[in-house]
DRENLO-120369 format. One record per residue: residue number from 1; residue in one letter; x, y, z of N, C-alpha, C in turn. Coordinates in pm, 1 decimal. Example, Ala and Ser with C-alpha at 12.3 -4.5 7.8 and 13.67 -1.06 7.14 Angstrom:
2
{resi->1&resn->a&n_u->1319.0&n_v->-569.0&n_w->780.0&ca_u->1230.0&ca_v->-450.0&ca_w->780.0&c_u->1320.0&c_v->-330.0&c_w->780.0} $
{resi->2&resn->s&n_u->1285.0&n_v->-225.0&n_w->708.0&ca_u->1367.0&ca_v->-106.0&ca_w->714.0&c_u->1290.0&c_v->3.0&c_w->787.0} $
//
This chain:
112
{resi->1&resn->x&n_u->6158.2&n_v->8888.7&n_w->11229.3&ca_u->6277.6&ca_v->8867.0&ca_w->11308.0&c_u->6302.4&c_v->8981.2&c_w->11404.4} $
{resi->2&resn->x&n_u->6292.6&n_v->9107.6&n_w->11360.9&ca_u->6294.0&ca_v->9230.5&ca_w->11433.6&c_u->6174.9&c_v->9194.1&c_w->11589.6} $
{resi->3&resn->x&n_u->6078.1&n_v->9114.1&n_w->11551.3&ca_u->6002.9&ca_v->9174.2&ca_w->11709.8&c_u->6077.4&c_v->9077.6&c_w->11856.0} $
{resi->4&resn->x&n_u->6175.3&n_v->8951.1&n_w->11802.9&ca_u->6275.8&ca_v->8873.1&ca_w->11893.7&c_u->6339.2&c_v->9023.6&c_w->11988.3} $
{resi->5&resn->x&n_u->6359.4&n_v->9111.7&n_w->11913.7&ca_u->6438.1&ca_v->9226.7&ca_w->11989.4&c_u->6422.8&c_v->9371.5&c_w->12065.2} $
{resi->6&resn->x&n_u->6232.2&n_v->9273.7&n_w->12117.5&ca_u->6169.9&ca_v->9383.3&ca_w->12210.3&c_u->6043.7&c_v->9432.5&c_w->12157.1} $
{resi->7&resn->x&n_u->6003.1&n_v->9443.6&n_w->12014.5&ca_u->5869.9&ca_v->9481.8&ca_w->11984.3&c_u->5840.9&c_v->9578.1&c_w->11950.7} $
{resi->8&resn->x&n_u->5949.1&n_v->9676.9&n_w->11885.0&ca_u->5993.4&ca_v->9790.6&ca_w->11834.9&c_u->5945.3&c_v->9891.4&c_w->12022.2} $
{resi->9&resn->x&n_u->5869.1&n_v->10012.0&n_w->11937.4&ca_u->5891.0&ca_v->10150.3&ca_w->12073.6&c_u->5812.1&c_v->10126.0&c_w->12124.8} $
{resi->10&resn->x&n_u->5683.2&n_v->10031.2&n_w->12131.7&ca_u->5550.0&ca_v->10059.8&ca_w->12198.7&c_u->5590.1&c_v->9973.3&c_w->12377.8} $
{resi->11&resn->x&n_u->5692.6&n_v->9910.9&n_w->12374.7&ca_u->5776.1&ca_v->9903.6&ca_w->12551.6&c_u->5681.3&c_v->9733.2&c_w->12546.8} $
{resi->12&resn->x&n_u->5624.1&n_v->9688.6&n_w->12547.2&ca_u->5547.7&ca_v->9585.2&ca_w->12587.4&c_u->5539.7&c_v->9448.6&c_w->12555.6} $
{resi->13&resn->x&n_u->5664.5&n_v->9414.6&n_w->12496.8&ca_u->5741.9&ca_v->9310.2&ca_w->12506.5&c_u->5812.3&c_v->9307.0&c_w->12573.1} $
{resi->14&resn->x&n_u->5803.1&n_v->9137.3&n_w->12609.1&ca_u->5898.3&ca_v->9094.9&ca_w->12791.7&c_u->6020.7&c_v->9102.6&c_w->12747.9} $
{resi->15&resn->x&n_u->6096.8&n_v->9057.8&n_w->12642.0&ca_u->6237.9&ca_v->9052.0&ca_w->12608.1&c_u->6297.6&c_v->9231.0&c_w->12614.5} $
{resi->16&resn->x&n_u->6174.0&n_v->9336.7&n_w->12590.7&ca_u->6265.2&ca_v->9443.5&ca_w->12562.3&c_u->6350.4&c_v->9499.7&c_w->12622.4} $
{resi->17&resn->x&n_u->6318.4&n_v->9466.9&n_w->12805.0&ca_u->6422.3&ca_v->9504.1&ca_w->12871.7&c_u->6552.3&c_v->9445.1&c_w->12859.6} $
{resi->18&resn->x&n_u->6542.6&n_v->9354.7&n_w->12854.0&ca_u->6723.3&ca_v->9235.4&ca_w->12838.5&c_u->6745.2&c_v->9304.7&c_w->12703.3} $
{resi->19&resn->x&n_u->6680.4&n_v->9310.7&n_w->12614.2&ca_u->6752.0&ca_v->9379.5&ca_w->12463.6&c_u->6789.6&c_v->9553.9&c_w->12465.9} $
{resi->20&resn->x&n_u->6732.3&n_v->9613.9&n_w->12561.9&ca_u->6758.4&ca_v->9710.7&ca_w->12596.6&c_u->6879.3&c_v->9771.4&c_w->12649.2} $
{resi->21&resn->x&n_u->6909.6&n_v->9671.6&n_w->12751.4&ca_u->7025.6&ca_v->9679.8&ca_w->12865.8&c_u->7156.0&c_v->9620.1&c_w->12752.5} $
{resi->22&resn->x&n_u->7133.2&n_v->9509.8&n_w->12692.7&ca_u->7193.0&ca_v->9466.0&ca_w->12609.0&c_u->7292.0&c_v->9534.5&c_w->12482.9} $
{resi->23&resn->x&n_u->7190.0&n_v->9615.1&n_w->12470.3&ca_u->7248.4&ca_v->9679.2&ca_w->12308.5&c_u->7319.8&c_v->9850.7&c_w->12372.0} $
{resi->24&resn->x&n_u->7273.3&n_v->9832.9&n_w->12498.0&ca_u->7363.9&ca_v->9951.7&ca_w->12571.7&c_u->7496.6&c_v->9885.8&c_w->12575.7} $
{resi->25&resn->x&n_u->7454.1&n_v->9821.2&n_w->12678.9&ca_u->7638.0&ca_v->9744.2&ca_w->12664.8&c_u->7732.8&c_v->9739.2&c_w->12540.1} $
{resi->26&resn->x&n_u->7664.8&n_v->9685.2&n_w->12474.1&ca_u->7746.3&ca_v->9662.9&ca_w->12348.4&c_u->7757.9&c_v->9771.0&c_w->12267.1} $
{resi->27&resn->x&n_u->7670.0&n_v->9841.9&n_w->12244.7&ca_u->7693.2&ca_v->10028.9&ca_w->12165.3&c_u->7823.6&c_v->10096.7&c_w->12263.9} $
{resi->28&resn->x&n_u->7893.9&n_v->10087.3&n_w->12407.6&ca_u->7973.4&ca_v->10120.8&ca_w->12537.0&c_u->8093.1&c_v->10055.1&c_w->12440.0} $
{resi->29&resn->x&n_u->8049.8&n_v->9908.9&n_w->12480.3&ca_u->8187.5&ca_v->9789.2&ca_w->12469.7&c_u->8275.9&c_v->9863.4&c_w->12281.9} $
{resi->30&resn->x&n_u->8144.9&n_v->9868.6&n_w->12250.4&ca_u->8236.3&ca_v->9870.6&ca_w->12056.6&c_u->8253.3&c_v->10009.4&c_w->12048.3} $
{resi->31&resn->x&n_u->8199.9&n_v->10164.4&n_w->12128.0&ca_u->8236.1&ca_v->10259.8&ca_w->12093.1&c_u->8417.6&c_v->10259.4&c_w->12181.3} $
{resi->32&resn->x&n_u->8417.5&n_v->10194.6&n_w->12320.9&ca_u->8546.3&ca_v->10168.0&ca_w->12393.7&c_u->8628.5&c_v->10140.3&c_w->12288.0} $
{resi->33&resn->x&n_u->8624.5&n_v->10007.9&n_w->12251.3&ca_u->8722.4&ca_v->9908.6&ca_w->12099.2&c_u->8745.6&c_v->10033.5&c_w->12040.5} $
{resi->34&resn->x&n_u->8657.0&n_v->10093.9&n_w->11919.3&ca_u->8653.6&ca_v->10171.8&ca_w->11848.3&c_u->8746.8&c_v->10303.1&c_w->11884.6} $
{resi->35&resn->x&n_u->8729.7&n_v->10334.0&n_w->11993.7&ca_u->8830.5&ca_v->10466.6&ca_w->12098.2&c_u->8940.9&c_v->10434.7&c_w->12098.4} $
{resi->36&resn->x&n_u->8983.8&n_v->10319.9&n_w->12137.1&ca_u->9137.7&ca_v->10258.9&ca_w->12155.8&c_u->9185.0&c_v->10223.2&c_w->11985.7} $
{resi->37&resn->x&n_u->9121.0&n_v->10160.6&n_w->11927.2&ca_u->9221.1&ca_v->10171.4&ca_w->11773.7&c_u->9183.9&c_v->10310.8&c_w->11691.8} $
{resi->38&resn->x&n_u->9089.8&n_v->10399.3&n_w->11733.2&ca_u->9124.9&ca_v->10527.3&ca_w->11659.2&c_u->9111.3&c_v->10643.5&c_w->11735.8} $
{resi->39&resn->x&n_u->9118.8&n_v->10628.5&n_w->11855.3&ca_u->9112.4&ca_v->10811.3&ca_w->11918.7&c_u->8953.2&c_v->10864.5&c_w->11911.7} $
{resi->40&resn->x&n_u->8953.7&n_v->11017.8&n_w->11919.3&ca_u->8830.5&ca_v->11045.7&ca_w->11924.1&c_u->8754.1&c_v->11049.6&c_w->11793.7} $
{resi->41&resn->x&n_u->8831.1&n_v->11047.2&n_w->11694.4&ca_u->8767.5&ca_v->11027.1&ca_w->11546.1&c_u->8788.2&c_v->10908.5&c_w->11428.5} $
{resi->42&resn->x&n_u->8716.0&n_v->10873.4&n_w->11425.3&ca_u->8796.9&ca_v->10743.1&ca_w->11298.8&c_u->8786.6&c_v->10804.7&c_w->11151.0} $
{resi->43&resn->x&n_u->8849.2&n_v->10731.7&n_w->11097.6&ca_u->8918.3&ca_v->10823.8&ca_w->10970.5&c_u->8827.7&c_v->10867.4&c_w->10877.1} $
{resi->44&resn->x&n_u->8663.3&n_v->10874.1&n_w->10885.7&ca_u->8627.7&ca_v->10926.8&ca_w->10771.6&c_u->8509.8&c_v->11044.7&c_w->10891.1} $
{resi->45&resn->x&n_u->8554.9&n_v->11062.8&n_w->11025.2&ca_u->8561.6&ca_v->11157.3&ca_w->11066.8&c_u->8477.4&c_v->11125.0&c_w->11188.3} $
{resi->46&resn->x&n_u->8378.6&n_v->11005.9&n_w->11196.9&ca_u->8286.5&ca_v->11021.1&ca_w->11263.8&c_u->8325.3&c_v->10961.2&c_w->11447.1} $
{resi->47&resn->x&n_u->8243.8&n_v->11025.8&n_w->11567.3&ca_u->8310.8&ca_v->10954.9&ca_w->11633.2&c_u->8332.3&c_v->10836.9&c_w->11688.2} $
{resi->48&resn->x&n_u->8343.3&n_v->10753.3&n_w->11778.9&ca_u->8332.6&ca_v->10595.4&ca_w->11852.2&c_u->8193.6&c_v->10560.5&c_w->11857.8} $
{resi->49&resn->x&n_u->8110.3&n_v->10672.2&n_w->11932.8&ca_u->7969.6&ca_v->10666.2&ca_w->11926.6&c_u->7920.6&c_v->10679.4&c_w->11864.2} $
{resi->50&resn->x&n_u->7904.4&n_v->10738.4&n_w->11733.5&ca_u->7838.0&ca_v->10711.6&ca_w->11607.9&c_u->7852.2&c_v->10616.4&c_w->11517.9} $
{resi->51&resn->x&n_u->7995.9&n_v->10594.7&n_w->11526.2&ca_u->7963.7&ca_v->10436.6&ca_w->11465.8&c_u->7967.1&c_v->10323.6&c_w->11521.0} $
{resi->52&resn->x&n_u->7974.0&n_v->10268.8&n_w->11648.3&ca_u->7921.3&ca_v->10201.3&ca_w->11698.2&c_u->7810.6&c_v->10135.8&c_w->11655.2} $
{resi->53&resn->x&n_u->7685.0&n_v->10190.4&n_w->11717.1&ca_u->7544.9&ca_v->10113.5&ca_w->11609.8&c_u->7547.3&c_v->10077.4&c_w->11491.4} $
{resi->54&resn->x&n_u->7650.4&n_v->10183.4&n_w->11380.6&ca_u->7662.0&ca_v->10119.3&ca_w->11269.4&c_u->7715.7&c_v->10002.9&c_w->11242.1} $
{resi->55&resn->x&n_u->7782.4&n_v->9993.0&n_w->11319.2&ca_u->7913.2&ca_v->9846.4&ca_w->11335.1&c_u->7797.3&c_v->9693.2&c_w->11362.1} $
{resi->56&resn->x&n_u->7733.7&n_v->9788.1&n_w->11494.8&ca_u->7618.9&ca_v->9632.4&ca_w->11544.5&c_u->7482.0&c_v->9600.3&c_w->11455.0} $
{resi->57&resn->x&n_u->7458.2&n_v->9746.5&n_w->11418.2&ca_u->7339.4&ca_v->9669.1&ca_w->11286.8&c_u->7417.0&c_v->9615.1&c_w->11141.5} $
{resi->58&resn->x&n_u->7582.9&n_v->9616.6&n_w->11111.8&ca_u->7624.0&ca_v->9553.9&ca_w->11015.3&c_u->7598.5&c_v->9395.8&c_w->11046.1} $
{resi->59&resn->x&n_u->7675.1&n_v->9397.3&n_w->11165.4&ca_u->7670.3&ca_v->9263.7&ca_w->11196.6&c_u->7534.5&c_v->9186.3&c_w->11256.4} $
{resi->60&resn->x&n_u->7456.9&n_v->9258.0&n_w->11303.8&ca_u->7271.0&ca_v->9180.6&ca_w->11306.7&c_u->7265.4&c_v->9183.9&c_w->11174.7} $
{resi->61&resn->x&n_u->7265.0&n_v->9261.4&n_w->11076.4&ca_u->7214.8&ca_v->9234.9&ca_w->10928.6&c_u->7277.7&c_v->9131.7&c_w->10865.7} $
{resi->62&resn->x&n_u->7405.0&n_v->9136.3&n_w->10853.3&ca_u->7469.6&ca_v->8993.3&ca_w->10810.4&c_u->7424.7&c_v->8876.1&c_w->10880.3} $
{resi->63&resn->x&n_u->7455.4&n_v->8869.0&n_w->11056.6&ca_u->7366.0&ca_v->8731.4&ca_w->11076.9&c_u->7230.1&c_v->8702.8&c_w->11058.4} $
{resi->64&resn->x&n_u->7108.6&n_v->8785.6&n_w->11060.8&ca_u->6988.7&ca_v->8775.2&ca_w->10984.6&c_u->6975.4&c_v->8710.4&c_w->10838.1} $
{resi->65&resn->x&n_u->7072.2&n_v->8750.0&n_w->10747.3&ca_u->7093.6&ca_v->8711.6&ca_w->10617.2&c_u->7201.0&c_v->8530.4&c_w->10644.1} $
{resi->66&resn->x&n_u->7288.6&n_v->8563.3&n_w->10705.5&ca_u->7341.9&ca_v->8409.9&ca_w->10704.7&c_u->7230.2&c_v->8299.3&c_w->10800.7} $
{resi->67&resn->x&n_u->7144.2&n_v->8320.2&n_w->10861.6&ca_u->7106.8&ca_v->8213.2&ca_w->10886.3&c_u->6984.0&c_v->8190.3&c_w->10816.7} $
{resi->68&resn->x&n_u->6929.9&n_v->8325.1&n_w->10726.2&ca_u->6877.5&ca_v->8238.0&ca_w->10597.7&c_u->6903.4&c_v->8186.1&c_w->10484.7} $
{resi->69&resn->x&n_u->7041.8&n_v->8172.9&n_w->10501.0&ca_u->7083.1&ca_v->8171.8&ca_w->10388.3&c_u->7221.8&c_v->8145.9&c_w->10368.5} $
{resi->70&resn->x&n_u->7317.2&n_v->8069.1&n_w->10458.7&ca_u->7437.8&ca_v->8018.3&ca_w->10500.3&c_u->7508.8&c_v->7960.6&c_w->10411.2} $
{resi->71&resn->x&n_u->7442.9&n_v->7917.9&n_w->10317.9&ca_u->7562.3&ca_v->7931.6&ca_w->10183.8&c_u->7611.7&c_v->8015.1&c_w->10085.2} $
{resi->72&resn->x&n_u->7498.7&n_v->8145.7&n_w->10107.7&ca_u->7514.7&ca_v->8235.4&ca_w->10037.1&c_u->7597.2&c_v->8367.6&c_w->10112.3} $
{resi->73&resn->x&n_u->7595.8&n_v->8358.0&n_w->10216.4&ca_u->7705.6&ca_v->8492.7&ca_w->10299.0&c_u->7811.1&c_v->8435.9&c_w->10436.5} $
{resi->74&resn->x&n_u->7879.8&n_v->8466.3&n_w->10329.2&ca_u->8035.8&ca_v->8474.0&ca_w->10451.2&c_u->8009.1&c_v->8527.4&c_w->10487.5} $
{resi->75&resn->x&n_u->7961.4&n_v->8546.5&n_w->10662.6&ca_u->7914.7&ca_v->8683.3&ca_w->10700.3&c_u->8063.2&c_v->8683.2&c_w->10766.5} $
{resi->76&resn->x&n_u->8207.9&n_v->8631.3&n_w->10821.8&ca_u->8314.0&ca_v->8724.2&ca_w->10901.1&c_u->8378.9&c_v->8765.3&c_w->10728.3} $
{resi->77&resn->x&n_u->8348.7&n_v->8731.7&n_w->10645.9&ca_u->8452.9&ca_v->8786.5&ca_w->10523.1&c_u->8338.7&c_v->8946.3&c_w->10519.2} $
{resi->78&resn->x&n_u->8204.2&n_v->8912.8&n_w->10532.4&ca_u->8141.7&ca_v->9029.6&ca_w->10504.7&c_u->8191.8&c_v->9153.2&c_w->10588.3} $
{resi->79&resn->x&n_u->8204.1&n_v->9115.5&n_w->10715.5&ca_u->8221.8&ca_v->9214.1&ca_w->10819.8&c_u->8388.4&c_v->9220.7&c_w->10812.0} $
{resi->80&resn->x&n_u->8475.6&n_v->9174.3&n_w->10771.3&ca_u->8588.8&ca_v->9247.1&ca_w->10706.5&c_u->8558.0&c_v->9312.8&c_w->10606.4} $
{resi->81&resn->x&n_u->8538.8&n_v->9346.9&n_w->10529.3&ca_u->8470.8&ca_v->9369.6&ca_w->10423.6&c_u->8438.8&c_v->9530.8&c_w->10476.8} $
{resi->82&resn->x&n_u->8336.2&n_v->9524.8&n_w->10539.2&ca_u->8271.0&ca_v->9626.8&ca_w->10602.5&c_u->8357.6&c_v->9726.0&c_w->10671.2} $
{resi->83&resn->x&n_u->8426.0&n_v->9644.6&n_w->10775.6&ca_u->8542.3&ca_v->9749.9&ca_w->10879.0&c_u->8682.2&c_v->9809.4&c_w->10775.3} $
{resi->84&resn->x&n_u->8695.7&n_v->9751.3&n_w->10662.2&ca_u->8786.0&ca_v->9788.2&ca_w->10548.9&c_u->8729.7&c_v->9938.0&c_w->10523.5} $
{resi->85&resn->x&n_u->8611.6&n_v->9975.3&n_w->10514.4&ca_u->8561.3&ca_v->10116.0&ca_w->10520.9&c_u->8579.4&c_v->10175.5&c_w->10573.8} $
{resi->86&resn->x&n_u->8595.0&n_v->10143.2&n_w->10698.1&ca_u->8657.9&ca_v->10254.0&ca_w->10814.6&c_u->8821.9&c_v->10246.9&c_w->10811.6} $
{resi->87&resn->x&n_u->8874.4&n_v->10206.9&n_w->10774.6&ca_u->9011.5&ca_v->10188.4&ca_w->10782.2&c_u->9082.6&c_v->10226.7&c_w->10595.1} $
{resi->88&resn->x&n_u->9110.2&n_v->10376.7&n_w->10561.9&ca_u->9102.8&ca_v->10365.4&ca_w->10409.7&c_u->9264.2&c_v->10294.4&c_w->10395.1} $
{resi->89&resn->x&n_u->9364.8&n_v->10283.3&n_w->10487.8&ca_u->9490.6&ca_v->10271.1&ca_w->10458.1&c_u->9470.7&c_v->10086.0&c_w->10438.7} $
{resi->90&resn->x&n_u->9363.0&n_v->10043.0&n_w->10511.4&ca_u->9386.9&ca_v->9892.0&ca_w->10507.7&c_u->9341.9&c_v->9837.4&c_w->10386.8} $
{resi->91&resn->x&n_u->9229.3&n_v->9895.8&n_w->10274.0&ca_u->9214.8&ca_v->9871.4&ca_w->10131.6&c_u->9337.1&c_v->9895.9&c_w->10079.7} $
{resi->92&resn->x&n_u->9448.9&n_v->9960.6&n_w->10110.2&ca_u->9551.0&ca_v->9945.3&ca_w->10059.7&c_u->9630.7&c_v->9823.5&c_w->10047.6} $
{resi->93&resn->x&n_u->9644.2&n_v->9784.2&n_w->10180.8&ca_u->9754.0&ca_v->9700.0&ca_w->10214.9&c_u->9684.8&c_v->9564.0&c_w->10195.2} $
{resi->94&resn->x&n_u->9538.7&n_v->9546.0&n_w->10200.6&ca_u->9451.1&ca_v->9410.4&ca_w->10183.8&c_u->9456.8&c_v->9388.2&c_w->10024.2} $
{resi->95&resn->x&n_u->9489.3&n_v->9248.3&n_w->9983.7&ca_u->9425.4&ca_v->9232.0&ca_w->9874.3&c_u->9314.2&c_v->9170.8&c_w->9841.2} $
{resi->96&resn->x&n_u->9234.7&n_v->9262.0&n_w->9756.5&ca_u->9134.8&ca_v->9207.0&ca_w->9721.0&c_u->9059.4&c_v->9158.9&c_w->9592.1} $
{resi->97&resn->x&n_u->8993.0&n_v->9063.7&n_w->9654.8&ca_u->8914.3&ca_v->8917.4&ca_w->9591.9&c_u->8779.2&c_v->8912.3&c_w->9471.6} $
{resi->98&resn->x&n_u->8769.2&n_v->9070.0&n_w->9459.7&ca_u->8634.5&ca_v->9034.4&ca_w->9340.2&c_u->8696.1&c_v->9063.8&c_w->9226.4} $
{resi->99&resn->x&n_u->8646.1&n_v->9029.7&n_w->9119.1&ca_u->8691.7&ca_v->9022.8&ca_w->8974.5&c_u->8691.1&c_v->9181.7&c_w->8923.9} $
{resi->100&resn->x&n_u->8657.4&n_v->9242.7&n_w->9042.2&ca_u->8714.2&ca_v->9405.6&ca_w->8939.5&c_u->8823.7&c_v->9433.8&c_w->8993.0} $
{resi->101&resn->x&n_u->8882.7&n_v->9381.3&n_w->9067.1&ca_u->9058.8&ca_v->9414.1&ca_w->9135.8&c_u->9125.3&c_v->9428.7&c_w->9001.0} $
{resi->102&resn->x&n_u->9204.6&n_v->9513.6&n_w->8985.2&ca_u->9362.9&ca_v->9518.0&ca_w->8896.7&c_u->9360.3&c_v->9370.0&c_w->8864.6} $
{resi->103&resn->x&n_u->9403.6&n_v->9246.7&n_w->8968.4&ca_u->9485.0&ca_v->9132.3&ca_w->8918.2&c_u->9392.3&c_v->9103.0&c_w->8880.8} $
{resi->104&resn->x&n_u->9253.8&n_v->9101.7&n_w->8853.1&ca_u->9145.6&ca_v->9024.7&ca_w->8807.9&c_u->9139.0&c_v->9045.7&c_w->8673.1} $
{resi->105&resn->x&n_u->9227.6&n_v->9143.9&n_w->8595.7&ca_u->9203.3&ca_v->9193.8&ca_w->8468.7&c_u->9363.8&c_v->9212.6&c_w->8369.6} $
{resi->106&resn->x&n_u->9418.7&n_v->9112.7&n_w->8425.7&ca_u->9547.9&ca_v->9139.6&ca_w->8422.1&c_u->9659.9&c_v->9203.8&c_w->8438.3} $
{resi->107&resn->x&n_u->9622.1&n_v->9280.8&n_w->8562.2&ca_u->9740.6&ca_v->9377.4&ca_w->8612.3&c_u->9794.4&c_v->9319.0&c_w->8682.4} $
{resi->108&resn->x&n_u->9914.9&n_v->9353.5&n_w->8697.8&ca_u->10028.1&ca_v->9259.2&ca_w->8777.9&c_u->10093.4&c_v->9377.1&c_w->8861.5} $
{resi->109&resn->x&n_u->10085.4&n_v->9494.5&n_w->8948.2&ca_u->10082.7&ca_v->9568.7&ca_w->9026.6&c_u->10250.6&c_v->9589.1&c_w->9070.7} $
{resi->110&resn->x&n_u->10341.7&n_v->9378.9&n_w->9055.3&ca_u->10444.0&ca_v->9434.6&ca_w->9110.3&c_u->10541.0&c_v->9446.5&c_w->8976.5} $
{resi->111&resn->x&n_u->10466.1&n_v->9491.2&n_w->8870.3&ca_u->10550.4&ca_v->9574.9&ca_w->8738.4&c_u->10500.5&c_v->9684.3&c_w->8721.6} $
{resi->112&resn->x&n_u->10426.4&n_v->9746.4&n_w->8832.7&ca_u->10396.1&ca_v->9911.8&ca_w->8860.5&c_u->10552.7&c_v->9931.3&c_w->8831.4} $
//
């Protein structure tokens, strides 16, 4: 699936230029996003541009996996999922859905 996206470093695949120009844009577009909801650092320190790529190979890896396999990955629950990492205040305020949560084991949180 990887050689659809240029043919790794050796340059000599026809697609690599369009995937080239491509994944610039979009590493720009999501470090921009990324700048405007957190400033020059997001909260576990790193900046717009560093996680950027991390953000776009979450989401190539999830769609790689959902279209082999589309009953087995929510990939937009995955990629919430994912951006919940960068955001530690929003694991707060999100509740969540796997059986090791508090309510999954009988805690009832609003008799904290």
């Amino acid at each position: 699936m990887g050689a659809a996206g240029g043919g790794g470093r050796g340059g000599g695949h026809p697609a690599r230029e369009f995937f080239t120009h491509h994944y610039t844009q979009v590493r720009a577009s999501m470090a921009a996003m990324l700048r405007t909801e957190f400033g020059e650092r997001l909260p576990g320190g790193l900046t717009p541009e560093r996680a950027a790529p991390l953000l776009i190979a979450t989401m190539d890896g999830l769609q790689y996996q959902w279209l082999l396999d589309p009953e087995a990955v929510d990939m937009p629950a995955a990629f919430q999922d994912f951006l919940r990492l960068l955001r530690p205040d929003a694991a707060q305020t999100s509740r969540p859905e796997s059986a090791d949560a508090p309510e999954a084991e009988g805690h009832d949180p609003a008799h904290d």
